[in-house]
C-alpha positions in Angstrom: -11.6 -19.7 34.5 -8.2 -20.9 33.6 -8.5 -20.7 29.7 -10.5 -17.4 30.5 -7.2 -16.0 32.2 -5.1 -17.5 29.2 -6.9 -16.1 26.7 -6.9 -12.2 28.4 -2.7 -13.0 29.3 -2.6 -13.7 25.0 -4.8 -10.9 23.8 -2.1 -8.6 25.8 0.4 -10.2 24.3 -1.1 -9.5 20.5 -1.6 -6.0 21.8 1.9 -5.7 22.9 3.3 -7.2 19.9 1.1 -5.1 17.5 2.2 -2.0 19.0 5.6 -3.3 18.9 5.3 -3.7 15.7 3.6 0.0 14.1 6.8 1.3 16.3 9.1 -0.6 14.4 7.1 -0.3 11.1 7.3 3.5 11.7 10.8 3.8 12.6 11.6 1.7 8.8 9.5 4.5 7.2 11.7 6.9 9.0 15.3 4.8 7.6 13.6 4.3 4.2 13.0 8.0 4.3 16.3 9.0 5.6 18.0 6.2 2.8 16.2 7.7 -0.2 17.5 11.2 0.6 21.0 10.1 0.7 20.9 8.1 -2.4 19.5 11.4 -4.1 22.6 13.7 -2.3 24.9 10.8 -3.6 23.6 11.0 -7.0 23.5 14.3 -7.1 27.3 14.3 -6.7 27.7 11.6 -8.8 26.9 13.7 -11.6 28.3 17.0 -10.1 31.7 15.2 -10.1 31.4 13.6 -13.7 30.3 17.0 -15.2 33.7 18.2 -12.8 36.3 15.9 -14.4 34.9 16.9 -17.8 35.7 21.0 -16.5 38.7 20.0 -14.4 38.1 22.9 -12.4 41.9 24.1 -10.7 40.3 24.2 -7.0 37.7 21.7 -6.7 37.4 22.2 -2.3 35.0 25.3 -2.9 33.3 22.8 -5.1 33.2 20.3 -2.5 32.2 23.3 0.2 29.4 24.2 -1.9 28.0 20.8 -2.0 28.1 19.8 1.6 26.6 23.2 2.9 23.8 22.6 -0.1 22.6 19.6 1.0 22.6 20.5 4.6 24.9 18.4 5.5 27.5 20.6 7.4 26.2 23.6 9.7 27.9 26.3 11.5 25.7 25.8 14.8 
């Protein structure tokens, strides 16, 4: 009865734990996803910027502006 009542006290455990873990797998999917996007806006102005100091464009904020509200990164909400 004892090893019975261990046994069922463990299994909840593993269940516990294995749902722990899909949340936290799922939630790393979500960073990963959230990373890769930002490493594609930063790259983006990577090259925006080189291709700029080749132009040397006078006013470079509506530049800047441009950019930001682009990628979504600014709102007027």
């Amino acid at each position: 009865m004892q090893i019975v009542k261990e046994k069922k006290t463990l299994e909840d455990k593993v269940g516990e734990l294995t749902s722990l873990l899909g949340d936290e797998e799922e939630r790393t999917k979500q960073l990963n996803k959230t990373k890769n996007k930002y490493e594609a806006i930063i790259a983006d102005l990577e090259q925006r910027l080189a291709k700029e100091q080749e132009v040397r464009t006078p006013d470079c904020r509506l530049i800047v502006i441009e950019i930001i509200l682009e990628h979504g990164l600014f709102s007027f909400k």
